[in-house]
C-alpha positions in Angstrom: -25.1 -4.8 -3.1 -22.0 -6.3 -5.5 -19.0 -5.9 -4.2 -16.4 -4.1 -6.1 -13.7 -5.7 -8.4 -10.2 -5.2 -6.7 -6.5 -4.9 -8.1 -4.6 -6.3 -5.1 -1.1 -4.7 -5.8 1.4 -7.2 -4.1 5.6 -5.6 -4.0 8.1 -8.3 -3.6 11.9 -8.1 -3.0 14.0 -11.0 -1.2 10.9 -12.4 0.3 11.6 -16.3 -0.7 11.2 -17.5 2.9 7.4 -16.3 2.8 6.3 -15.7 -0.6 4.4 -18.8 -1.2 2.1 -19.2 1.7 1.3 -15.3 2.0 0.4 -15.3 -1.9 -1.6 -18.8 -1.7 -3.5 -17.3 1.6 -4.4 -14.3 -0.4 -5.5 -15.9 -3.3 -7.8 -18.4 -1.3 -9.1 -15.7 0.9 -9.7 -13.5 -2.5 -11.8 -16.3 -3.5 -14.5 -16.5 -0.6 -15.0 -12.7 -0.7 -17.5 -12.4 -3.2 -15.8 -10.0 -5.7 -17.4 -9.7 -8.9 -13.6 -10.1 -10.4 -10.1 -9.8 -8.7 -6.2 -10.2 -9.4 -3.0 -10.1 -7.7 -0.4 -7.9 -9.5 3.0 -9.6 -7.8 5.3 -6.3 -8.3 9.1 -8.5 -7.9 11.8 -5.3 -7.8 15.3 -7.2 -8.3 15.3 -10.1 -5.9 18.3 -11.7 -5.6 16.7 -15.0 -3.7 14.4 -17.4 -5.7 11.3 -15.0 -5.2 11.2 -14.1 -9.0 11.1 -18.0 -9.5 8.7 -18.6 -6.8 6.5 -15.6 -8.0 6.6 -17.3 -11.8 5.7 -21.0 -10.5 2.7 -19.5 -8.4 1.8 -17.3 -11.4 1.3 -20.3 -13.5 -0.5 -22.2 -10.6 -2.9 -19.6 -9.6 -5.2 -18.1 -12.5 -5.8 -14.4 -10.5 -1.8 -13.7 -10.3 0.0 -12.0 -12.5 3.9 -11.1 -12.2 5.7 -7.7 -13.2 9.6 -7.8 -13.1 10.6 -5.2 -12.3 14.4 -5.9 -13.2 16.1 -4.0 -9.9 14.5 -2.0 -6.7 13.6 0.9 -7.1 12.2 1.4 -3.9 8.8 0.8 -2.1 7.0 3.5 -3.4 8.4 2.9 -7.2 7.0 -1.1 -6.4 3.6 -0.1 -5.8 3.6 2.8 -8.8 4.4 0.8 -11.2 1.4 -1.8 -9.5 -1.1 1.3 -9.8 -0.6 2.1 -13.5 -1.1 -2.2 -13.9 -4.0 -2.5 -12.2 -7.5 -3.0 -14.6 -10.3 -3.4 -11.6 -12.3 -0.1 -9.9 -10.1 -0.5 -6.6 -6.8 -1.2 -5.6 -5.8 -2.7 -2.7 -1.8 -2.5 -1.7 -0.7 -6.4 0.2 2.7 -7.2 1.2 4.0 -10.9 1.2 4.1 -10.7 5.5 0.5 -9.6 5.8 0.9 -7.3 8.1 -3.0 -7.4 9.3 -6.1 -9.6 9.7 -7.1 -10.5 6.1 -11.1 -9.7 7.0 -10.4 -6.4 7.1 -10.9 -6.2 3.8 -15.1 -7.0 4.9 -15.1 -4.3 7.0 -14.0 -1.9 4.0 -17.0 -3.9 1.7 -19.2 -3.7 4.0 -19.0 0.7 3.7 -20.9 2.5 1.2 -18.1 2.6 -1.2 -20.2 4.6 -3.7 -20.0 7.1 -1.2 -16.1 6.8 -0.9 -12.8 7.5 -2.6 -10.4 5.3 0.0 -10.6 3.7 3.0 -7.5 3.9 4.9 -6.8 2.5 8.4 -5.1 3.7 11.8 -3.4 1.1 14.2 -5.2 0.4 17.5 -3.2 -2.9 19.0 -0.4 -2.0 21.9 1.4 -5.1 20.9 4.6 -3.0 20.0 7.2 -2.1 22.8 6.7 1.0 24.5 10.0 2.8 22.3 7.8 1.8 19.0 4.5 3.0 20.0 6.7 6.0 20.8 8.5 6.8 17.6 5.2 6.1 15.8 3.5 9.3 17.6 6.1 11.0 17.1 6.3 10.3 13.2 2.8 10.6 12.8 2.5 13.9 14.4 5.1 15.4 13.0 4.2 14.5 9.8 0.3 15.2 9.9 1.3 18.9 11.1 4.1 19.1 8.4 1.9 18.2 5.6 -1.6 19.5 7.0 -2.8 15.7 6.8 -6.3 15.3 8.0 -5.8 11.8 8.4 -5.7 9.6 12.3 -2.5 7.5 11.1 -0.8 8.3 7.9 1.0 5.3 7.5 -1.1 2.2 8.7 -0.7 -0.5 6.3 -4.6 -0.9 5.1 -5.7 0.7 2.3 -8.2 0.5 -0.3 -8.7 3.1 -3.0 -10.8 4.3 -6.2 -8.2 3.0 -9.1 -8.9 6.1 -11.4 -7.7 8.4 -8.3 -4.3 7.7 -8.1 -3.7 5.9 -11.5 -2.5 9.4 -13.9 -0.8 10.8 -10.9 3.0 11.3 -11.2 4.4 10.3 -7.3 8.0 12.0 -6.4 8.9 9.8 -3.7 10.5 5.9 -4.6 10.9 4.9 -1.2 9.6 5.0 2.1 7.6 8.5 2.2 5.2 6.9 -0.7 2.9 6.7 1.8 2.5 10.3 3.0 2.8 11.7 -0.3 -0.4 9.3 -0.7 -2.5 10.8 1.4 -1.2 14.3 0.5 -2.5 13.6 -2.5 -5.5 12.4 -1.9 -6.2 15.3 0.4 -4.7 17.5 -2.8 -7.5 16.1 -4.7 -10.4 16.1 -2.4 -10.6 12.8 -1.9 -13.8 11.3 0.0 -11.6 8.9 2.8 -13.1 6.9 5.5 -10.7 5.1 8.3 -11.1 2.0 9.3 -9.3 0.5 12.5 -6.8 -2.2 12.1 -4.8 -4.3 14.6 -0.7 -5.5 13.3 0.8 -8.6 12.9 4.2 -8.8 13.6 6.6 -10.5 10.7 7.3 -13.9 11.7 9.2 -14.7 9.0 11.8 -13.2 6.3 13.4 -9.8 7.0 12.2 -6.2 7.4 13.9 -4.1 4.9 14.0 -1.3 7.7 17.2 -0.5 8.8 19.3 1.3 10.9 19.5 4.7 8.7 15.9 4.1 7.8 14.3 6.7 9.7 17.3 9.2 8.5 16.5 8.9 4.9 12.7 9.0 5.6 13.5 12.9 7.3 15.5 14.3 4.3 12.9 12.5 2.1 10.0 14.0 3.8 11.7 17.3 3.7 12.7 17.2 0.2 8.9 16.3 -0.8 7.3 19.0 1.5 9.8 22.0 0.7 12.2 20.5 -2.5 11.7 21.5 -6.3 8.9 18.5 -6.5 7.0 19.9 -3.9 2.9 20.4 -4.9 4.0 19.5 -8.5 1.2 19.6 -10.4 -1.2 17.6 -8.4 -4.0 19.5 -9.9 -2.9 19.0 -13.0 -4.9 15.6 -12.8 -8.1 16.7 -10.7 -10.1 13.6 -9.7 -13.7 14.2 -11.5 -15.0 11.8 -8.9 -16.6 8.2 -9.3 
């Protein structure tokens, strides 16, 4: 069986201490997969460090990478939005410059029917983190699955690979940090057929998380806001997904 074409959809902001060698990885290990056509969409929201340089140089070096500037950040969620209505392969497959999991997960995913799938999301099973971490994701993950009615094991593990023409006409509220649950609401919203695939995390070795201390305050009066605020279920059948 081919495998599919893939959008890899790549946000950037301040990441010049790791840019480089998690875009050349990806690009090498894009090239022994097999895909009957790929590219990198390098989504660079504002950085004030050389990333928008690098991003440029490496664009010109490597012939599947293609830069969007996005002048100023926007937010996570706005990043990879604006990397969803770019993308021009079937699937689309969202990357950050720390690559936060084993590459070959990405054969796991291929080797699935995909004709028989929508997205392939993932749920965490390493106990690398502290005890506190593994704590507070339960928590978040609970609360948010029971919030939202999310039929899903982790609704924020980084993997995920989905049908481009499900999510490319869809308006998302959220700019920051809830992208990812409004994701899978929608997806849900539009009947999405989702398998989950187990993945194990990396932890950052270099750069900086852009996680900070009144992170997980904005993500609650985000969450809210999106669940029970004027842009709550807006329109998400507006768009119903006809299937593949």
């Amino acid at each position: 069986m081919e495998h599919p074409s893939i959008s890899v959809v790549f946000p950037v902001s301040n990441e010049e201490a790791i840019l480089e060698q998690g875009l050349r990885t990806l690009a090498v290990f894009l090239e022994g997969c097999g895909l009957s056509a790929f590219e990198v969409l390098v989504i660079e929201s504002g950085s004030t460090d050389g990333s928008a340089r690098i991003a440029d140089r490496l664009a010109e070096q490597l012939p599947c990478v293609r830069v969007i500037h996005e002048g100023r950040r926007n937010g996570f969620g706005a990043a990879i939005q604006l990397g969803y209505r770019a993308a021009r392969m079937d699937w689309i497959w969202l990357m950050t410059p720390d690559l936060p999991f084993a590459l070959e997960t990405l054969h796991a995913a291929l080797a699935l029917p995909l004709d028989q799938y929508d997205a392939v999301l993932s749920y965490r099973v390493n106990g690398s983190r502290n005890r506190l971490r593994r704590l507070q994701s339960v928590v978040f993950n609970q609360s948010v699955k029971l919030l939202f009615g999310l039929r899903v094991r982790c609704v924020n593990a980084a993997f995920k690979l989905i049908r481009r023409r499900l999510v490319e006409d869809v308006e998302f509220y959220s700019r920051g940090w809830t992208f990812e649950t409004e994701l899978v609401w929608t997806l849900q919203d539009r009947g999405a057929r989702v398998v989950e695939v187990p993945i194990s995390l990396i932890e950052r070795t270099g750069g900086s998380s852009k996680i900070g201390v009144t992170t997980p305050f904005q993500v609650a009066r985000d969450l809210v806001l999106l669940r029970f605020g004027p842009c709550s279920r807006r329109g998400h059948s507006r768009h119903p997904y006809q299937g593949a």
